[in-house]
C-alpha positions in Angstrom: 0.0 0.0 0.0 2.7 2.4 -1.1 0.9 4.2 -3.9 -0.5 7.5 -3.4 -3.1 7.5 -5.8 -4.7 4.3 -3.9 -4.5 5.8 -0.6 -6.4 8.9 -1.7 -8.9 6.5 -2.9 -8.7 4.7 0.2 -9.7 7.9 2.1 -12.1 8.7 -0.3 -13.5 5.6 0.7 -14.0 5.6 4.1 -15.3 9.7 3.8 -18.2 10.8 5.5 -19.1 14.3 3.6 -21.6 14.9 6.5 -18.9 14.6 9.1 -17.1 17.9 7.1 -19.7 19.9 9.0 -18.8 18.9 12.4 -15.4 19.3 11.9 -16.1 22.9 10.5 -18.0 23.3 13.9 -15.1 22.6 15.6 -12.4 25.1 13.7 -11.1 22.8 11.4 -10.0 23.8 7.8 -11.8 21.6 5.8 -10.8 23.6 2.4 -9.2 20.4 1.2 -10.8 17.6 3.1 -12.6 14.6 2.8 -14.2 14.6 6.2 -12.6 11.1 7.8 -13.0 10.4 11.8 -9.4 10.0 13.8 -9.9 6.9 14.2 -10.5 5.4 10.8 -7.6 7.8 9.4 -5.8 5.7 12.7 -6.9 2.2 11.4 -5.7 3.1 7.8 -2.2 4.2 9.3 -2.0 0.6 11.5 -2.6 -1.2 8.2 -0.3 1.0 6.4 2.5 1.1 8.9 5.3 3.5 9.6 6.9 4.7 6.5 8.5 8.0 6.4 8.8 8.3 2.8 5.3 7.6 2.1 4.6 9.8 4.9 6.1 12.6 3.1 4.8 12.3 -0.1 1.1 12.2 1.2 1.9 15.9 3.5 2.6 16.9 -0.3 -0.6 16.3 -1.7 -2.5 18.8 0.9 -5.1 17.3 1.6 -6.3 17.2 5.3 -6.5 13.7 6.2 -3.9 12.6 4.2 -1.4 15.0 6.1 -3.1 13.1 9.4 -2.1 10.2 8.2 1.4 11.1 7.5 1.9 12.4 11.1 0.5 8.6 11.9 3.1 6.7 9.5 6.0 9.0 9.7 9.3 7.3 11.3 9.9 9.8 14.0 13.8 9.0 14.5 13.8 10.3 10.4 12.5 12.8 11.3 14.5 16.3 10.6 14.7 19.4 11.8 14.2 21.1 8.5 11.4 18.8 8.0 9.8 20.0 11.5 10.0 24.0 10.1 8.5 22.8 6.9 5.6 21.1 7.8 4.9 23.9 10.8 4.8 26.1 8.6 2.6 24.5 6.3 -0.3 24.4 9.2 -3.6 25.5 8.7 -5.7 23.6 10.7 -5.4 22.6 15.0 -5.8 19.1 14.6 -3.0 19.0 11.8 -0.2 21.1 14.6 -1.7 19.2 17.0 -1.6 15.3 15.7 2.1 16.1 14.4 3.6 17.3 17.4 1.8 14.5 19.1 2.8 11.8 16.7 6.5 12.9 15.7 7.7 15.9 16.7 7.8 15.8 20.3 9.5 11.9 19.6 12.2 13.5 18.0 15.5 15.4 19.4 14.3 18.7 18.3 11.2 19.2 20.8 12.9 21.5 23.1 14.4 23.8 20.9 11.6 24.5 18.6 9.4 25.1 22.1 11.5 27.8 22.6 12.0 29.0 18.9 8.3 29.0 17.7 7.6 30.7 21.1 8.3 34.4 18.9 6.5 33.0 15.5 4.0 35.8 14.5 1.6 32.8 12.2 -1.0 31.3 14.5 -0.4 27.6 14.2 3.1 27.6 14.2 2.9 29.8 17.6 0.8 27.1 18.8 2.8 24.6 17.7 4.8 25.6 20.4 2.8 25.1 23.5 1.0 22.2 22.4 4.9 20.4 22.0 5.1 21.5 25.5 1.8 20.0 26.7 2.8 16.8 24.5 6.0 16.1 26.4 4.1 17.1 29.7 1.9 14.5 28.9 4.3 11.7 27.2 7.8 12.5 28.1 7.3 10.3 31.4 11.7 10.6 31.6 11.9 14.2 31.0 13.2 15.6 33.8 11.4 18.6 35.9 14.4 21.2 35.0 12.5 21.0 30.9 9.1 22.0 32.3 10.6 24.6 34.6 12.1 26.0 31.3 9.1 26.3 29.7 7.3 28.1 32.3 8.6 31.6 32.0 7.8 31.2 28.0 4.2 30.5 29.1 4.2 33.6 31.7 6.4 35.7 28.7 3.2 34.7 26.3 0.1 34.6 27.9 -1.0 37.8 26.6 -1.7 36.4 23.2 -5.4 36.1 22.7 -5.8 34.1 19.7 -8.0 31.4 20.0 -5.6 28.6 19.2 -2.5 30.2 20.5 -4.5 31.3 24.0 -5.6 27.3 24.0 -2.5 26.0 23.9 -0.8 28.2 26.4 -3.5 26.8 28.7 -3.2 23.3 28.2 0.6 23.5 28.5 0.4 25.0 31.8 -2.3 22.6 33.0 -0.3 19.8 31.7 3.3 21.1 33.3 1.2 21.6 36.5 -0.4 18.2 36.5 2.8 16.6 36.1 4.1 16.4 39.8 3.7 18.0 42.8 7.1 19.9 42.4 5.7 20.8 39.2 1.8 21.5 40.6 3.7 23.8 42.8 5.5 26.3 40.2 2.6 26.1 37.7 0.6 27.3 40.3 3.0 30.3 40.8 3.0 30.9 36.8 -0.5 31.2 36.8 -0.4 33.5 39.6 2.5 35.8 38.4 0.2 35.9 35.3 -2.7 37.3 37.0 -0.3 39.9 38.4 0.4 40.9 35.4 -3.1 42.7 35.2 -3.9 42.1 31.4 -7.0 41.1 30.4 -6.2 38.8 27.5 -3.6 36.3 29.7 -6.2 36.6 32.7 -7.9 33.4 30.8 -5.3 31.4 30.7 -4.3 32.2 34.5 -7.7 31.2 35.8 -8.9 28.2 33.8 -5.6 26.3 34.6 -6.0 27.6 38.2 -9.4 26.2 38.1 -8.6 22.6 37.2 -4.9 22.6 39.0 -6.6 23.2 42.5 -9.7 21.0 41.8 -9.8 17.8 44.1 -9.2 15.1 41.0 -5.7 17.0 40.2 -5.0 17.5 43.7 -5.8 13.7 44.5 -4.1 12.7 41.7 -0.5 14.3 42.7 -1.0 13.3 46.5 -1.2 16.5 47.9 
């Protein structure tokens, strides 16, 4: 299953054109897509397998579920760094940032680096590509050590002022996921979200009090033995 043509016919296949709506509903570019669930793009990728150079040739073709299922396939120890600036750039779509940082980038030796570089981007998804690589390894990374999360906290203090929808999102998530971590973590999220709120501006106030909100809520708190 290595030709392109068949796997766009595959997709094709397995569409559902009344499922573009609901992705619509939920932000997603569907400019160029078939309208597939996750999980069927998922099943095509498992019979498929990893192969990174299929993986790039289907990101060519544009298409929105065919770049999902190249972040599915894609070998992420080939992975590059030039190929990581490419495809960022090439984002239009949440689900697109967020199922390749998920799926390859934040596998790869690059993660770090690029959640500081993209930190200053001006484009909207490649901004968030940034904190969602940092909620990604919060999640993931079970190794990572505490000193990479610490990092990453002043760039979500720095940054919480940006009020884009998917930028604003992702600031969030990476702070809820830093602070759900640990308790050392819990801790100096806490204090990020605080310093925040000091900071008296409107737009980053969001961000400060919805991770606040689920960071001292009993489940998280339970969770982290506090």
């Amino acid at each position: 299953m290595n030709d392109i043509d068949f796997i766009l016919s595959e997709l094709q296949s397995i569409s559902e054109p009344d499922y573009l709506k609901k992705m619509a509903r939920y932000g997603i570019d569907i400019s160029k897509a078939f309208g597939i669930r996750v999980p069927n793009i998922r099943k095509l990728g498992k019979q498929i397998g990893k192969n990174q150079e299929l993986s790039l040739l289907l990101w060519e073709t544009g298409f929105h579920e065919a770049r999902l299922l190249a972040t599915i396939i894609g070998d992420d120890k080939q992975v590059t760094e030039m190929q990581i600036n490419a495809w960022t750039k090439d984002f239009s779509s949440w689900d697109v940032c967020d199922q390749a940082c998920g799926n390859l980038f934040v596998k790869t030796p690059y993660f770090k680096s690029k959640a500081f570089e993209f930190a200053s981007a001006e484009a909207e998804f490649v901004k968030r590509t940034d904190f969602v690589l940092m909620a990604e390894a919060a999640v993931h990374l079970k190794k990572e050590s505490n000193d990479t999360f610490l990092a990453f906290l002043p760039v979500i203090e720095s940054e919480a002022y940006d009020n884009r929808n998917f930028v604003k999102k992702a600031i969030n998530w990476a702070l809820r996921q830093i602070g759900k971590r640990n308790a050392f973590l819990h801790t100096h999220a806490i204090q990020t979200a605080n310093n925040i709120l000091v900071q008296n501006n409107k737009k980053a106030n969001w961000v400060a009090l919805d991770a606040l909100r689920e960071l001292n809520s009993d489940i998280v708190l339970a969770k982290i033995k506090f």
